[in-house]
Backbone and ligand atoms as CSV (ligand in chain L), in Angstrom:
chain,resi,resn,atom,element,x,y,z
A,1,UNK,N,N,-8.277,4.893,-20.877
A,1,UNK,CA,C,-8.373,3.710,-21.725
A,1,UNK,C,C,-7.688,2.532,-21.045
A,2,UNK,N,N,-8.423,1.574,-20.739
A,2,UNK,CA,C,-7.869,0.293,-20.176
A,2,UNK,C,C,-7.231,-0.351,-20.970
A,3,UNK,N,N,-5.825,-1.011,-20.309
A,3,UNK,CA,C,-5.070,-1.998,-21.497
A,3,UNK,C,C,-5.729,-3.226,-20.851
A,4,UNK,N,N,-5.841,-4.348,-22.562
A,4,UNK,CA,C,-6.016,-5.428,-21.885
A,4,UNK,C,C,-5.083,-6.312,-22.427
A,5,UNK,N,N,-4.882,-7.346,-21.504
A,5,UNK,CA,C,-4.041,-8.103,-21.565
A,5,UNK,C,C,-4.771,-8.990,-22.815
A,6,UNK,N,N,-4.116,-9.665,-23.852
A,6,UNK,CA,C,-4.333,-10.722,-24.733
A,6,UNK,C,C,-3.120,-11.508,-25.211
A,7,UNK,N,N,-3.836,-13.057,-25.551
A,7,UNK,CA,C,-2.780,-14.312,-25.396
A,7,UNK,C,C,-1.828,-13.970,-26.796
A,8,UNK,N,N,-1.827,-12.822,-27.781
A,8,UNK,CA,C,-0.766,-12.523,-28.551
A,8,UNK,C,C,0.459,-11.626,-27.357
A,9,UNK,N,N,0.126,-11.224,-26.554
A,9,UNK,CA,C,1.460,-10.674,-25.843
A,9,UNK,C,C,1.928,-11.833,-24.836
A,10,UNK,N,N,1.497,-12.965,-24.893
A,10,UNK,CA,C,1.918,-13.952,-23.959
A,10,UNK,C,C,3.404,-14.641,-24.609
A,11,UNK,N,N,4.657,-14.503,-23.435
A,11,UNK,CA,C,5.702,-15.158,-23.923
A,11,UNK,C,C,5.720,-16.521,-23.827
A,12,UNK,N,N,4.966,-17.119,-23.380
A,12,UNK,CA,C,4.991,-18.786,-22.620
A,12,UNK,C,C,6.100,-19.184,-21.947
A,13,UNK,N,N,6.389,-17.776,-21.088
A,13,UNK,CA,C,6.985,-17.996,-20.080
A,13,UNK,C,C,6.396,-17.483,-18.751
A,14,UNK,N,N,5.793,-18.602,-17.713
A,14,UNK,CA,C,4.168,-17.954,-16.817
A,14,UNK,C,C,4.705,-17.143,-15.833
A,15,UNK,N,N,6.290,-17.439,-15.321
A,15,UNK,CA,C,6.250,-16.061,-14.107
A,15,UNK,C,C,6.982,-14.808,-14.937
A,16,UNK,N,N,6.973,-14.878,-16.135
A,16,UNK,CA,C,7.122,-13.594,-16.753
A,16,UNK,C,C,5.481,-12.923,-16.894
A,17,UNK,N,N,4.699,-13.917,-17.967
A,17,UNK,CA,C,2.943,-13.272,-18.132
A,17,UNK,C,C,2.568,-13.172,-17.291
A,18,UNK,N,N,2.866,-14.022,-15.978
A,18,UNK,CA,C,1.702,-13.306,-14.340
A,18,UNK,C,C,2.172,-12.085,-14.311
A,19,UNK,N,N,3.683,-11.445,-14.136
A,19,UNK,CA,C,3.621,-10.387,-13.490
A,19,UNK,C,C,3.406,-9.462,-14.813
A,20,UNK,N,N,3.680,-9.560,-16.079
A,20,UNK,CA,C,3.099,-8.523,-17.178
A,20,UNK,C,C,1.754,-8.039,-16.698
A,21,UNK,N,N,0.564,-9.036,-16.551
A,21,UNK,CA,C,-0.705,-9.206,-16.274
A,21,UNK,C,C,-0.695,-8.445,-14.711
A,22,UNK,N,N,-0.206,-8.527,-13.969
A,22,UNK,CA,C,-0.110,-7.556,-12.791
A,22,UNK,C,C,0.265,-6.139,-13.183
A,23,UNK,N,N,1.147,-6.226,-14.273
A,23,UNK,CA,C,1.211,-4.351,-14.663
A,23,UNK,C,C,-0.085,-4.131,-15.275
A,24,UNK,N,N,-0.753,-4.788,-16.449
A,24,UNK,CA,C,-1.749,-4.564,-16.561
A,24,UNK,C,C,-2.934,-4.182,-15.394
A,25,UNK,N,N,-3.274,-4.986,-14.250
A,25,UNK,CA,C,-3.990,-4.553,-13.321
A,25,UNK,C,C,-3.820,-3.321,-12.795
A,26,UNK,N,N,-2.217,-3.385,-12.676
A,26,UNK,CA,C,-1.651,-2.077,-11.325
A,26,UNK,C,C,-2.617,-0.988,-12.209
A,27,UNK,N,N,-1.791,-0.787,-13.631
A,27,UNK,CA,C,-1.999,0.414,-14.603
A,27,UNK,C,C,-3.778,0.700,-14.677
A,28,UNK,N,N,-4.775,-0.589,-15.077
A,28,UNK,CA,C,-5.750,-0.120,-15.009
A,28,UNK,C,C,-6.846,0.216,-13.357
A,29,UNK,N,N,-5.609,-0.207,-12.270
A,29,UNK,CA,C,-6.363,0.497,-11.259
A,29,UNK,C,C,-5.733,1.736,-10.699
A,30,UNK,N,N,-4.437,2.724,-11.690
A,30,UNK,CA,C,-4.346,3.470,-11.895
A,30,UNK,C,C,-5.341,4.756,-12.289
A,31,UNK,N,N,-5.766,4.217,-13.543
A,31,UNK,CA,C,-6.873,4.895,-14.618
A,31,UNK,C,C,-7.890,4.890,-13.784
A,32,UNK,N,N,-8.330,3.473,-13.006
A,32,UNK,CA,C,-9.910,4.068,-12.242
A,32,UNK,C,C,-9.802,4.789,-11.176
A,33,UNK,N,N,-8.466,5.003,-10.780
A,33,UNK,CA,C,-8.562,5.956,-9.501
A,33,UNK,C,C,-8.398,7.456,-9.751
A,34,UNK,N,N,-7.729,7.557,-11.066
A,34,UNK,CA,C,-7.877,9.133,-11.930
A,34,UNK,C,C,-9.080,9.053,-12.409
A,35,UNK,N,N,-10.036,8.468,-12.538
A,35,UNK,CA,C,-11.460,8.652,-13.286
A,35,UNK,C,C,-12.215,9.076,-12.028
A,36,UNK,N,N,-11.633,8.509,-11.080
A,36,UNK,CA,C,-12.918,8.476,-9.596
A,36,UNK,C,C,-12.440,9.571,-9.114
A,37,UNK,N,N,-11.424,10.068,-9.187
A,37,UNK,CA,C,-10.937,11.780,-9.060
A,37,UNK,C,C,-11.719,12.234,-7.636
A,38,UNK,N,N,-11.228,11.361,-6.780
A,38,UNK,CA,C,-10.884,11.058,-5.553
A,38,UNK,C,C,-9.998,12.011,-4.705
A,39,UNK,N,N,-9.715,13.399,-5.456
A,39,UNK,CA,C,-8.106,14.196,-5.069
A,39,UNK,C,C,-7.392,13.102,-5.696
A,40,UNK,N,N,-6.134,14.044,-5.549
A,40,UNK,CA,C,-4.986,13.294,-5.869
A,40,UNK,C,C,-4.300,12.379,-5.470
A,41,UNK,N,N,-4.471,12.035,-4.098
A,41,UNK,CA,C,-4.056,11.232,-2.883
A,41,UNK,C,C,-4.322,9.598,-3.397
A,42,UNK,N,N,-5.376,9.478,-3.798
A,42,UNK,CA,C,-5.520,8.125,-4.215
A,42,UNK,C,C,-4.626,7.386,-5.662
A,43,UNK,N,N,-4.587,8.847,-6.664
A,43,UNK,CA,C,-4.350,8.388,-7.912
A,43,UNK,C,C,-2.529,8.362,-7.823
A,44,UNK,N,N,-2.323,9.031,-6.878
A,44,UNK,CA,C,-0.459,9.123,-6.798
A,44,UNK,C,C,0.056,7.471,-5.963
A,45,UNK,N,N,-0.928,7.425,-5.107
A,45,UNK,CA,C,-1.007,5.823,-4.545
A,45,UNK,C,C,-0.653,4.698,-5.248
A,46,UNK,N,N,-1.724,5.139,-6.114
A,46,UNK,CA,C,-1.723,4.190,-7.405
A,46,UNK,C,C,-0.514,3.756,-8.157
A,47,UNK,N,N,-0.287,5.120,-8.845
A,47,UNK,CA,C,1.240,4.864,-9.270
A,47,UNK,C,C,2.589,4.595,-8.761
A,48,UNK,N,N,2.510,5.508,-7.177
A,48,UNK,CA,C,3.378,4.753,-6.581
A,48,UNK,C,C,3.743,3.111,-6.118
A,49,UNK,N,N,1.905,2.317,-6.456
A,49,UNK,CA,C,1.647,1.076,-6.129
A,49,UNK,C,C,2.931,0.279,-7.667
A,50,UNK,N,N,2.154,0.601,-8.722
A,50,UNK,CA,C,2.402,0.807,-10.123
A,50,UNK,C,C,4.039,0.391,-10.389
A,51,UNK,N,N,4.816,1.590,-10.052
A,51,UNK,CA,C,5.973,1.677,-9.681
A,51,UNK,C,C,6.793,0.693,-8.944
A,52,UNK,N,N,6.473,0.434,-7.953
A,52,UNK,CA,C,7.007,-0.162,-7.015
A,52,UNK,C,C,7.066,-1.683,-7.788
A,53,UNK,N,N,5.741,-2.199,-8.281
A,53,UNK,CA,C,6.021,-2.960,-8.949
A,53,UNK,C,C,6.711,-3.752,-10.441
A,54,UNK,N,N,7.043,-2.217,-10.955
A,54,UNK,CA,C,7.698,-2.165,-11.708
A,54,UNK,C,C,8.864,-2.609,-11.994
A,55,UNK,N,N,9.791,-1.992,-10.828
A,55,UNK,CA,C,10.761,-1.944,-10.340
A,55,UNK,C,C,11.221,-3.504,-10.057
A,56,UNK,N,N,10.097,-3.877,-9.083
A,56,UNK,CA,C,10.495,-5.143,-9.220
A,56,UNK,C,C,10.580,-6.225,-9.627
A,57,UNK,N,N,9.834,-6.110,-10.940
A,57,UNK,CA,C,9.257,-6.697,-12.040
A,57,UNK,C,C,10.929,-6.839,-12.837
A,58,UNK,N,N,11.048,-5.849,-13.055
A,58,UNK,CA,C,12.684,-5.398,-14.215
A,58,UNK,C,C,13.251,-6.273,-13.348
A,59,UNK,N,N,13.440,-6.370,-12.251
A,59,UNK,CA,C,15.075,-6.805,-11.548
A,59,UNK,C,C,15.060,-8.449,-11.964
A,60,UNK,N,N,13.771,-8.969,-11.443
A,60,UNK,CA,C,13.113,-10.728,-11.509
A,60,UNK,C,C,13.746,-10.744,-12.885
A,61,UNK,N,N,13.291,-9.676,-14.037
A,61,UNK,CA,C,13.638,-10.306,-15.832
A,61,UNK,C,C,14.960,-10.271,-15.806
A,62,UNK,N,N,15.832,-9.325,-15.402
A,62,UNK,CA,C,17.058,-8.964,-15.449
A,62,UNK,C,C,18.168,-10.081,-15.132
A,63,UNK,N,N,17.451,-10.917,-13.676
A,63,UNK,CA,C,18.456,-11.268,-13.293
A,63,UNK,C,C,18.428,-12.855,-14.276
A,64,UNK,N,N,17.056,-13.122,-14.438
A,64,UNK,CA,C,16.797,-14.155,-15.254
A,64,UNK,C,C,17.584,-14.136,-16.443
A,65,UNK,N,N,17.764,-13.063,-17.129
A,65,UNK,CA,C,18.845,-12.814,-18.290
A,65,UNK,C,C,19.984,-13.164,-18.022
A,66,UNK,N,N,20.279,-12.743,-16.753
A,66,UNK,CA,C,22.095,-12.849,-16.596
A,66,UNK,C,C,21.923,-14.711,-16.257
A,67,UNK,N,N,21.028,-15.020,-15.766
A,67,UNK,CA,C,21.253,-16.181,-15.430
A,67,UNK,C,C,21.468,-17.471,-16.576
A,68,UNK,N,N,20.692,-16.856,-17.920
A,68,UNK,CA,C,20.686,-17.516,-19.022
A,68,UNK,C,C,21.683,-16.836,-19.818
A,69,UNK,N,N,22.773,-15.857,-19.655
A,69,UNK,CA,C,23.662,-15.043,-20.114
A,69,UNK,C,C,22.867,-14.651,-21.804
A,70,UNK,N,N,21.797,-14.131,-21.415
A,70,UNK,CA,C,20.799,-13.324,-22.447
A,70,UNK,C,C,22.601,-12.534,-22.979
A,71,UNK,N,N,22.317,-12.496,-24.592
A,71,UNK,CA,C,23.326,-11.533,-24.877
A,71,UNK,C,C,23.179,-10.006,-24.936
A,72,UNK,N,N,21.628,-9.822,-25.659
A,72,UNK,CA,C,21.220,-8.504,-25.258
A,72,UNK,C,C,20.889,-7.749,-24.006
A,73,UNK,N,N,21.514,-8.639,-22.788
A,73,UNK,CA,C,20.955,-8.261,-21.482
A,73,UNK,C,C,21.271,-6.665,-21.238
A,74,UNK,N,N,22.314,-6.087,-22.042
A,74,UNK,CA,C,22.476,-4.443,-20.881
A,74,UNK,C,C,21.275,-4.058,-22.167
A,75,UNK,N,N,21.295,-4.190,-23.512
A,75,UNK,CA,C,20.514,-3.179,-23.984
A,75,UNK,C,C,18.947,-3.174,-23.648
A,76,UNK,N,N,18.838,-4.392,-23.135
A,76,UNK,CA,C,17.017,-4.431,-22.574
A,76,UNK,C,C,17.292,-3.439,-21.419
A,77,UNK,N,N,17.919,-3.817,-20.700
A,77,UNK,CA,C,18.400,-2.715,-19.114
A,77,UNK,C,C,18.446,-1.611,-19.128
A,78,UNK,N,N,18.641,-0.948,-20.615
A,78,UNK,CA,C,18.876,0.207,-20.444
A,78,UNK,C,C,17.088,0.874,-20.888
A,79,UNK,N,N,16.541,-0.189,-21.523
A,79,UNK,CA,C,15.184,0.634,-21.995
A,79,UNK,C,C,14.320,0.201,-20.567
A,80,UNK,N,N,14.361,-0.823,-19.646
A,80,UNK,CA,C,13.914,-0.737,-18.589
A,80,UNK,C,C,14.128,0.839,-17.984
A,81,UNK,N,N,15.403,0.751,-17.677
A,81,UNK,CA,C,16.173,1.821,-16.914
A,81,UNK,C,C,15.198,3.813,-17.630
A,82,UNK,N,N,15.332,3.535,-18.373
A,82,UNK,CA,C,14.621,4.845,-19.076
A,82,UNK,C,C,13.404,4.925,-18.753
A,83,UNK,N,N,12.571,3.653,-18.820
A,83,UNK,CA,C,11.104,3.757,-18.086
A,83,UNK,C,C,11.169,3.712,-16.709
A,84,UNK,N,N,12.251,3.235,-16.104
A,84,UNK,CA,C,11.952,3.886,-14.339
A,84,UNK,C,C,12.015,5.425,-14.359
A,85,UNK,N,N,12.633,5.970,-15.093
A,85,UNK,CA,C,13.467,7.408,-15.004
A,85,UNK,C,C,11.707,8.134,-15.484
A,86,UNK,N,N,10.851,7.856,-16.692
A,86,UNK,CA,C,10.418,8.178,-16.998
A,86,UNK,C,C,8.913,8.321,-15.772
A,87,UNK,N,N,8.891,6.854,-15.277
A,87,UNK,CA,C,7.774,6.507,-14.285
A,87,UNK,C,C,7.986,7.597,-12.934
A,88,UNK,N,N,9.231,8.074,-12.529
A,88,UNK,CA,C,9.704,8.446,-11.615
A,88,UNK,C,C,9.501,9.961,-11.548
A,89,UNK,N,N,9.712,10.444,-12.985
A,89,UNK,CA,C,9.188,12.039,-13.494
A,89,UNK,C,C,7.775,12.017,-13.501
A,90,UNK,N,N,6.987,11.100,-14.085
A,90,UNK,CA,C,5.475,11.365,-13.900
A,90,UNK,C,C,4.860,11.323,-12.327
A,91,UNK,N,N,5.965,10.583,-11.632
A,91,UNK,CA,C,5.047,10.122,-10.171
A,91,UNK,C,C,5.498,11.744,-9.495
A,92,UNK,N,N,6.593,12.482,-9.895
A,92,UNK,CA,C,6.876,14.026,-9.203
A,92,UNK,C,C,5.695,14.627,-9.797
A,93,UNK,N,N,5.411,14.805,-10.823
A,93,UNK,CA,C,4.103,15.192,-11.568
A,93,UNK,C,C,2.813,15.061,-11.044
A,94,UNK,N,N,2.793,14.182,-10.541
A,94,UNK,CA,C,1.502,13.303,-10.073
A,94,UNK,C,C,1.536,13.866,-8.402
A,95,UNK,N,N,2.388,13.938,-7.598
A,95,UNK,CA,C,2.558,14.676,-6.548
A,95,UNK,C,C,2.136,15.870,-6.812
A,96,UNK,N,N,3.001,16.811,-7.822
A,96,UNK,CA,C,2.956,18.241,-7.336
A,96,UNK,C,C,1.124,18.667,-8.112
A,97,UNK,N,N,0.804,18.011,-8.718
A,97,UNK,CA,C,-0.437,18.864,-10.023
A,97,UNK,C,C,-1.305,17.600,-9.865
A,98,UNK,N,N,-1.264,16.530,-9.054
A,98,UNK,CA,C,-2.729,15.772,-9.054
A,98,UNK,C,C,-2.894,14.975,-10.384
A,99,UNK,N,N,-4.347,14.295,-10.393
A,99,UNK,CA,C,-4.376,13.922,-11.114
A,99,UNK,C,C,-5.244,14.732,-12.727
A,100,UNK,N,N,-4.264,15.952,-13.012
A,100,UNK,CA,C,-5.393,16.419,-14.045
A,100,UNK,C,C,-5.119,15.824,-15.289
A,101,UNK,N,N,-6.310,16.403,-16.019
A,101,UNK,CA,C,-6.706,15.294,-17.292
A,101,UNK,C,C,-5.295,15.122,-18.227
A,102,UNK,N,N,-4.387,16.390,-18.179
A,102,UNK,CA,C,-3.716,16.553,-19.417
A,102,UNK,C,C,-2.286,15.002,-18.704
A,103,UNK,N,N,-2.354,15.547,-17.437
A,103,UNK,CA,C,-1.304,14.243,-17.126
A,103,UNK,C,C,-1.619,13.241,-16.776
A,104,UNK,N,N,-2.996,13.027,-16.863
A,104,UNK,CA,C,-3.484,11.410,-16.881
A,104,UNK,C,C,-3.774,10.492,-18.195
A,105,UNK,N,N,-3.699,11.749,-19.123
A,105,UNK,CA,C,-3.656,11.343,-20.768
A,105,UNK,C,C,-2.008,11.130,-21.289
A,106,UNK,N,N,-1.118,12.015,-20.533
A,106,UNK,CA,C,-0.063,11.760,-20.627
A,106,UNK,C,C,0.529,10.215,-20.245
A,107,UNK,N,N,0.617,9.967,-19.058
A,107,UNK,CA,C,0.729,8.690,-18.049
A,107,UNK,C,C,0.411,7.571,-19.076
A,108,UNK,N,N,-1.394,8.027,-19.008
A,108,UNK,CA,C,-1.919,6.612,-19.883
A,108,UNK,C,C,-1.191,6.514,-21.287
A,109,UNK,N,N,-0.601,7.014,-22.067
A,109,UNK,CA,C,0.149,7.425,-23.090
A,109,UNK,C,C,1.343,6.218,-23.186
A,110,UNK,N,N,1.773,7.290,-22.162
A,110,UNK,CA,C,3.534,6.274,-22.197
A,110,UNK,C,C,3.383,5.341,-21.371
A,111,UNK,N,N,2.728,4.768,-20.743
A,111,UNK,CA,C,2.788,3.757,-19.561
A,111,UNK,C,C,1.910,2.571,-21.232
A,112,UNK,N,N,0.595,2.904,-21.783
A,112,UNK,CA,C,0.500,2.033,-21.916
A,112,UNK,C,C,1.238,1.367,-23.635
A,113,UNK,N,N,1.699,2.685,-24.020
A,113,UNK,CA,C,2.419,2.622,-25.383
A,113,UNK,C,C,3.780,1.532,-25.123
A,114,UNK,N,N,4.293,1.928,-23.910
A,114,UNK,CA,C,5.623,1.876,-23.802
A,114,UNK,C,C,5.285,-0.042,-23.887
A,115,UNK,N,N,4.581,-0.348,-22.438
A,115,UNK,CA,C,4.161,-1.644,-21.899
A,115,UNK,C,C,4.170,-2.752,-23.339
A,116,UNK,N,N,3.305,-2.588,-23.749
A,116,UNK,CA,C,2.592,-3.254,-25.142
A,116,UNK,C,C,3.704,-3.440,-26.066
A,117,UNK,N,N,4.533,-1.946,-26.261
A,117,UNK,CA,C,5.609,-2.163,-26.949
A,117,UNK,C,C,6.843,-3.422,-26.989
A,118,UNK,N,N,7.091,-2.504,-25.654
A,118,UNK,CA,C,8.284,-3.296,-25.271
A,118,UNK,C,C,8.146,-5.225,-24.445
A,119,UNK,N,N,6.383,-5.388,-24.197
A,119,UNK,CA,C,6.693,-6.605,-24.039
A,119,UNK,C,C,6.892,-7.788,-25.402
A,120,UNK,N,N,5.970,-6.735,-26.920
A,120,UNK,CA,C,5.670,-7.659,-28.036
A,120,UNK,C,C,7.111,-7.533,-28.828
A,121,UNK,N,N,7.978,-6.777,-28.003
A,121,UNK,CA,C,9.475,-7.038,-29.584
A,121,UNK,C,C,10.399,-7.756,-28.243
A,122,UNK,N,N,10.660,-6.485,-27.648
A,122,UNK,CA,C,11.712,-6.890,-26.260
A,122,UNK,C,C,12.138,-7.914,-25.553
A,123,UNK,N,N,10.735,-8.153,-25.181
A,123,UNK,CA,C,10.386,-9.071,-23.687
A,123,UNK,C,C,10.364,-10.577,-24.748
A,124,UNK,N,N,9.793,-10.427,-26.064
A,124,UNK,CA,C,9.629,-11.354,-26.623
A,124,UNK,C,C,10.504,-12.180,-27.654
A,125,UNK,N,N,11.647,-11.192,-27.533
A,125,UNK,CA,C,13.165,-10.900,-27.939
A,125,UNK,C,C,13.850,-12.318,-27.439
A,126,UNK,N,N,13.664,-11.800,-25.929
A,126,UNK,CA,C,14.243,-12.420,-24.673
A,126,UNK,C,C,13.115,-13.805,-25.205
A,127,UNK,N,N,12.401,-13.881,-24.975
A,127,UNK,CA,C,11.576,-15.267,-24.666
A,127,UNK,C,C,11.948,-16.400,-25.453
A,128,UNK,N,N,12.280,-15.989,-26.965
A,128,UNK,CA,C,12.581,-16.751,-28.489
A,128,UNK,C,C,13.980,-17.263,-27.738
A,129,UNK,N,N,15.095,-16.152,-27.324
A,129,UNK,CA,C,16.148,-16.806,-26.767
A,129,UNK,C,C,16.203,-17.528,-25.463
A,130,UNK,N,N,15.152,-17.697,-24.707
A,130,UNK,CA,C,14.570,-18.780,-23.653
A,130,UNK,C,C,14.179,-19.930,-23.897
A,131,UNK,N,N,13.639,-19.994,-25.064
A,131,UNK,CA,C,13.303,-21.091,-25.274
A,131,UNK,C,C,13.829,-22.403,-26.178
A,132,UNK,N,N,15.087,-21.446,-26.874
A,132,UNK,CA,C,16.344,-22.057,-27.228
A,132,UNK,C,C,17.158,-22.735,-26.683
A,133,UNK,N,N,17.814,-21.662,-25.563
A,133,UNK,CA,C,18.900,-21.821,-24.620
A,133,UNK,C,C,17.855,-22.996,-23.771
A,134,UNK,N,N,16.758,-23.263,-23.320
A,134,UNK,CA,C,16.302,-23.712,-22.320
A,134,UNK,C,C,15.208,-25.272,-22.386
A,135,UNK,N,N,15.999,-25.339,-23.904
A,135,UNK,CA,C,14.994,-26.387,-24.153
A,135,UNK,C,C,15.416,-28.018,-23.634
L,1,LIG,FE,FE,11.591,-6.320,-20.182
């Protein structure tokens, strides 16, 4: 199931929505490379692509927080921090067992539950106090 990006998850903050909109891409060229079931080689790529950008996605919001001394900054950090931990167990997963259906239903699960979630309360948490502090 493809996530799509729509202008209700937009914070109107643009180098936050470009790179949201890049997880969106990474994730749905995740899904087409487990559909094209290609071996596993391609679809672990993927997520490792996925990942990587993840990673560096959190640090860009993070540091932006400290820079606006966000007050909730460790407790967003820590639900980042749980989805690396979580991304990091599926990508061992994704190594050892490929891409089969039960852990590509899994993946798509929490990758796209989590995403959606945490950008419409969290991310958008942060944005309300951006646009306060920053007006
Ligand atoms: Fe965030």
């Amino acid at each position: 199931m493809r996530i799509e990006w729509s202008e209700g998850l937009s914070l109107d903050v643009d180098e936050l929505d470009s790179q949201h909109q890049e997880l969106f891409a990474r994730f749905n060229e995740l899904l087409k490379a487990c559909d094209r079931g290609h071996g596993g080689d391609e679809a672990y790529r993927m997520l490792e692509f996925l990942n990587g950008y993840v990673v560096e996605h959190f640090s860009e919001e993070e540091a932006l927080q400290h820079r606006f001394g966000y007050p909730a900054a460790s407790r967003h950090k820590e639900e980042h921090d749980l989805f690396v931990r979580e991304l990091t167990a599926l990508e061992l997963q994704f190594r050892e067992q490929g891409p089969i259906p039960r852990l590509v239903a899994t993946t798509n699960q929490i990758v796209a539950v989590w995403l959606i979630d945490h950008i419409s309360r969290a991310d958008a948490e942060f944005a309300r106090f951006l646009s306060i502090v920053h007006r």
